[in-house]
Structure formats: C-alpha cells, structure tokens
C-alpha positions as CSV (number, residue, x, y, z in Angstrom):
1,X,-14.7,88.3,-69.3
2,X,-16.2,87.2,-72.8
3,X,-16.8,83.9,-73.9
4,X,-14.3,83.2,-76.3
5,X,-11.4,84.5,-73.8
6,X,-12.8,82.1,-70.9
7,X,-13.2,78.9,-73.7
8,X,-9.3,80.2,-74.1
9,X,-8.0,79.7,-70.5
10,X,-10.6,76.7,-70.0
11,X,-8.9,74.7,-72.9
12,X,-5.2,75.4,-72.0
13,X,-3.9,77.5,-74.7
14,X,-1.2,79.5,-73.1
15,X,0.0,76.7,-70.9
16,X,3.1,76.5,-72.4
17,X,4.3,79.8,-71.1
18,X,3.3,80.3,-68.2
19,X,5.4,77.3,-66.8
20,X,8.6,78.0,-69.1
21,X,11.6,79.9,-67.7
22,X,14.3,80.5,-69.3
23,X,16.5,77.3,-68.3
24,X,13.7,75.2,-69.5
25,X,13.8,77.1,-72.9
26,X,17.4,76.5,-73.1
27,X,17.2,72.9,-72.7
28,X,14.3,73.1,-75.4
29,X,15.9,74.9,-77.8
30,X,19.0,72.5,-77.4
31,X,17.3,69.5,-77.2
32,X,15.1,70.1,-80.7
33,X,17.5,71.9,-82.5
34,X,16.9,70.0,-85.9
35,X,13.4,71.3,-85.5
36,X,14.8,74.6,-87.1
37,X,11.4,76.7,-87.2
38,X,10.5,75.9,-83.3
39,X,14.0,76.8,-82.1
40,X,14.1,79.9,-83.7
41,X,10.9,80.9,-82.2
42,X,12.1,80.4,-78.8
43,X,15.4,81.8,-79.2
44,X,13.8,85.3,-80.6
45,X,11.4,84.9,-77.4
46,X,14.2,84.8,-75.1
47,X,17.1,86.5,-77.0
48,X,19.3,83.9,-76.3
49,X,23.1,84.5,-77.2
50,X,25.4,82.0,-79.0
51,X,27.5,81.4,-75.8
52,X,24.9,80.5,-73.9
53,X,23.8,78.0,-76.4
54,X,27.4,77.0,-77.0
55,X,27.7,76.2,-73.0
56,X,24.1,74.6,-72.5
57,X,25.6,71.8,-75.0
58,X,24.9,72.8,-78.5
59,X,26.9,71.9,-81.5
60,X,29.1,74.6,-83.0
61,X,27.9,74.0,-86.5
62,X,24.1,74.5,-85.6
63,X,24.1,77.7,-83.6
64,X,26.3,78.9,-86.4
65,X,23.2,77.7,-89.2
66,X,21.2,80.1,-86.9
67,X,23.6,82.9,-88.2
68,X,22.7,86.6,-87.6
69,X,19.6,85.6,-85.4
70,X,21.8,84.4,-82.4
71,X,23.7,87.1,-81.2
C-alpha cells in the first residue's frame, strides 16, 4: 500500500460510508432536505424512490422540487 492511500484510511476519509445503510441515509436525506445539493447526492447514491421519501416523513412539496431525479 502507498503512502498517500495509507495517509487516506489513517485520516478517516471514507468514514462516512462505511457506517451508512440505507435507513440511516433515509433519515439523512429527510432530515437535511433544505440542504438541496447534499440530498441529492445521497438520493442518486441510494436511488431512493418518492414513496419511500414520502413514508420516511418528507413533505410533498420537496420530494416534488427534486422532480425527475426521484423516481
């Protein structure tokens, strides 16, 4: 292993991840859904659909500002 990939796992980069499933993303997603740019990422990542936004607790009008992106 090089350098630069163990300074990588030393620091923490992918913690994130590795520790995420996809309930926690859910709750994520919902819970910072004004942060428009963050959600997104995470809803392309897990390819989350509008009804399971819908029943996690979501507004209506914002998974519909997602438009064509949620299925």
């Amino acid at each position: 292993m090089g350098k630069a990939k163990k300074r990588s796992l030393k620091n923490g980069i992918n913690d994130k991840f590795p520790y995420m499933t996809r309930e926690s993303a859910l709750n994520s997603v919902i819970n910072n859904i004004e942060n428009k740019s963050e959600a997104l990422d995470t809803i392309t990542l897990f390819g989350f659909t509008a009804e399971e936004m819908l029943e996690a607790g979501a507004a209506y009008e914002d998974v519909m500002a997602f438009g064509a992106l949620v299925k």
